[in-house]
Backbone as a ProteinNet text record, in pm:
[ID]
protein_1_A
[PRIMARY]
XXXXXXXXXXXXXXXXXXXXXXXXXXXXXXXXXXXXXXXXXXXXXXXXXXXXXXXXXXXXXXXXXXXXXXXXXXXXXXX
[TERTIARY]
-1103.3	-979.1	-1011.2	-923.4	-973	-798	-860.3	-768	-762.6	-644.5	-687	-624.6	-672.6	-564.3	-620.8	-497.8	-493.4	-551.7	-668.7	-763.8	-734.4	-660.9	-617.4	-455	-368.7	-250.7	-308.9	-389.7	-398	-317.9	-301.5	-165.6	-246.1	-198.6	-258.4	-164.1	-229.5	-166.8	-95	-235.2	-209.9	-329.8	-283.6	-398.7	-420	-508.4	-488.6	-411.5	-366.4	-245.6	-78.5	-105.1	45.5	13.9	129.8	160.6	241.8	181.9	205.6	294.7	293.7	358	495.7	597.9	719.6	725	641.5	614.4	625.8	753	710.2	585.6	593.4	455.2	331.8	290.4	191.9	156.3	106	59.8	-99.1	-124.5	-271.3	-305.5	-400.8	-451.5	-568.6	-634.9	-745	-815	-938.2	-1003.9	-977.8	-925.7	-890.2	-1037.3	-1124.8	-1190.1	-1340.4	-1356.8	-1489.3	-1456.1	-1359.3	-1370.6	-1336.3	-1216.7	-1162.3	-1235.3	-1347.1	-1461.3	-1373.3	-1383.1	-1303.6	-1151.1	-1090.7	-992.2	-920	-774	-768.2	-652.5	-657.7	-500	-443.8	-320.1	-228.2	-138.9	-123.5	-42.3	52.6	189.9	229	328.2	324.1	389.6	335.2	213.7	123.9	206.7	195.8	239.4	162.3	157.2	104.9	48.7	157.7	104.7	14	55.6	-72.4	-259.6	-282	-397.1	-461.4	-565.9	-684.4	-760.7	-842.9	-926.3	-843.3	-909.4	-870.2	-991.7	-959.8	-1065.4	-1062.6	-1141.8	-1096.5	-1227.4	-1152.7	-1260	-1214.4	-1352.2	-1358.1	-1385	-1319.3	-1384.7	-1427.8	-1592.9	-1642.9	-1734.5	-1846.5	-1828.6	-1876.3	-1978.6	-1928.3	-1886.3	-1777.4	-1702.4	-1776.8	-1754.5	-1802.5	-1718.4	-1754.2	-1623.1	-1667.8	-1590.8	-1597.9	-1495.7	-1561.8	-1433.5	-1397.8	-1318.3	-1301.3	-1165.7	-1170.3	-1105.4	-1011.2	-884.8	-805.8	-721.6	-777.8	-761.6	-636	-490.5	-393	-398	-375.5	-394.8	-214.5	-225.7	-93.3	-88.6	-8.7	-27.8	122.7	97	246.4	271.8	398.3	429.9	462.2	437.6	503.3	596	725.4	846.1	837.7
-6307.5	-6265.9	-6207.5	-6269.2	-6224.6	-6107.6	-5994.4	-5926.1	-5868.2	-5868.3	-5804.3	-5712.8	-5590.1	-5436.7	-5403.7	-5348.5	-5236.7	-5140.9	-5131	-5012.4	-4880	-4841.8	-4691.8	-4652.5	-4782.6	-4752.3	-4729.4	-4809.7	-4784.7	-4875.8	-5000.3	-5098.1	-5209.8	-5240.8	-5374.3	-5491.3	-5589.5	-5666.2	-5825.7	-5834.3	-6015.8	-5952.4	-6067.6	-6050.5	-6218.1	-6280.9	-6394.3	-6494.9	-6580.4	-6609	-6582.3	-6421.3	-6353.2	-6242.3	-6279	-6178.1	-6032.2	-5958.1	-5797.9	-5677.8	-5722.1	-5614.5	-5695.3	-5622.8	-5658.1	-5724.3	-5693.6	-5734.2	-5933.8	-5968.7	-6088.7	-6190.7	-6082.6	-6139.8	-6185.8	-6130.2	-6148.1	-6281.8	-6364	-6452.3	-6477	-6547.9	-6540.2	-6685.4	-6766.9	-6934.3	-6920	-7047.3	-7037.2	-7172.4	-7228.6	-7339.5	-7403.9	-7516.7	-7626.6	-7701.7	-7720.3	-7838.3	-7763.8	-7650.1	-7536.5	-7476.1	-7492	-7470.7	-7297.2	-7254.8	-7135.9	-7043.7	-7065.5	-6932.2	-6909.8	-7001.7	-6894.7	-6859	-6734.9	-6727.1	-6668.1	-6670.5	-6629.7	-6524.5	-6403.6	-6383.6	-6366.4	-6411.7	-6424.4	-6302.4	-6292	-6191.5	-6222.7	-6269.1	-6349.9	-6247.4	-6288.3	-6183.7	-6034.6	-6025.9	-5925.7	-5820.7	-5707.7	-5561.8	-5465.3	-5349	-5248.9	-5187.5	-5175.5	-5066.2	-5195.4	-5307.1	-5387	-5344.4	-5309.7	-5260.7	-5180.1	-5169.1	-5116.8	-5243.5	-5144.4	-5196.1	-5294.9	-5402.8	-5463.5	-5501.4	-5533.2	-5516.6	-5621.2	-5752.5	-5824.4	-5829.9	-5807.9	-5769.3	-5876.7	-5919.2	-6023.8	-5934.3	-5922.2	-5887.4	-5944.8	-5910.3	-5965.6	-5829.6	-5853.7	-5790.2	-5650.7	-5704.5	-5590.8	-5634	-5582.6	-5620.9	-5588	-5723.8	-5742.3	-5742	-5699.7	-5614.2	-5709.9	-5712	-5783.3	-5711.3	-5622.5	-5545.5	-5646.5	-5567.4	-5640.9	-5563.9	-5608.3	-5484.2	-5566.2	-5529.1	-5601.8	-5459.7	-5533.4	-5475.8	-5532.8	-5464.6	-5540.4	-5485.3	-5567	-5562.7	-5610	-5522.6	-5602	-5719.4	-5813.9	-5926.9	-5924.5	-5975.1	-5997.8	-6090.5	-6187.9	-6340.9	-6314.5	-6341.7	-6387	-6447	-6422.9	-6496.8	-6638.3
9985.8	10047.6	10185.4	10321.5	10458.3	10461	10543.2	10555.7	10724.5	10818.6	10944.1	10937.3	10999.8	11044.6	11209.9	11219.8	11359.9	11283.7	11333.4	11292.8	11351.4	11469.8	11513.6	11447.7	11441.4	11361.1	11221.2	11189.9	11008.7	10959.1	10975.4	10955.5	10903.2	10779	10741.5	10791.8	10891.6	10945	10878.3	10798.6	10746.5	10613.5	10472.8	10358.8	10348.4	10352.7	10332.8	10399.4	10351.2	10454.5	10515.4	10428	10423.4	10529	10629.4	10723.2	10632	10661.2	10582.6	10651.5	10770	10892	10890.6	10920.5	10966.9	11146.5	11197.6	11313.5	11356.1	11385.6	11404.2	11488.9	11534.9	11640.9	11636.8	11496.7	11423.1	11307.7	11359.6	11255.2	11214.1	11162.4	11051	11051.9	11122.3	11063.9	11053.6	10976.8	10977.5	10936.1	11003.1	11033.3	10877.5	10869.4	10736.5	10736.9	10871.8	10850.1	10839.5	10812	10804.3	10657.5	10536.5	10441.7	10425.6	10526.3	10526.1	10606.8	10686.7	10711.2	10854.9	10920.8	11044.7	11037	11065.1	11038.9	11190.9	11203.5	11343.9	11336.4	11416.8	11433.3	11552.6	11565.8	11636	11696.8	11819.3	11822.7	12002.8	11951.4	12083.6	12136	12270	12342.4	12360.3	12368.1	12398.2	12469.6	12419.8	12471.7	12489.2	12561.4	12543.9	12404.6	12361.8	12212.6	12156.5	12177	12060.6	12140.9	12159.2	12269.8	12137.5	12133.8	12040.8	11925	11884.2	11806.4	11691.1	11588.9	11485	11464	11299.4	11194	11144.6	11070.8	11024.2	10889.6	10785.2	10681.8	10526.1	10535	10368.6	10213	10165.3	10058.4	9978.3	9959.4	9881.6	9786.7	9737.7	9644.3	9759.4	9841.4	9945.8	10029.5	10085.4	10165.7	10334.6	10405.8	10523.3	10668.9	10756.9	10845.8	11000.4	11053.4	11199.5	11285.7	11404	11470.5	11582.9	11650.6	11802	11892.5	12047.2	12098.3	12169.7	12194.8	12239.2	12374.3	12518.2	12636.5	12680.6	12702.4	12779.4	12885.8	13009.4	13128.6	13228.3	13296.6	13371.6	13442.9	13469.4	13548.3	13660.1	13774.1	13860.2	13890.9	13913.2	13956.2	14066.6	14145.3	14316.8	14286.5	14349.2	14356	14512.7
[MASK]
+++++++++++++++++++++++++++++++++++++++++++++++++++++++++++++++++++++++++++++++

């Protein structure tokens, strides 16, 4: 079972292939042709508050953890 959280909210995001947050923004896929090992998540329309750490952890019998940091940055369009 792959599970991701916002590790500074404390929010379990996705368990498997079930999105867990009320947050639509958030979705969960993962590689069909690698036999489930990579898994991805999604998070569209990037905002501020989504900014910090996430966790993406397998449980197994010990459970194995993969962090990662997600920096939002501002961008401007020229008219």
């Amino acid at each position: 079972m792959v599970a991701w959280m916002h590790f500074e909210q404390s929010a379990i995001l996705t368990v498997h292939n079930h999105v867990i947050t009320r947050n639509p923004r958030i979705s969960v896929t993962h590689d069909k042709h690698d036999k489930h090992k990579t898994w991805f998540l999604h998070i569209t329309n990037v905002q501020e508050e989504d900014k910090g750490r996430y966790m993406c952890q397998i449980n197994t019998v010990t459970a194995k953890t993969q962090f990662g940091y997600l920096h939002v940055v501002g961008y401007h369009f020229d008219d």
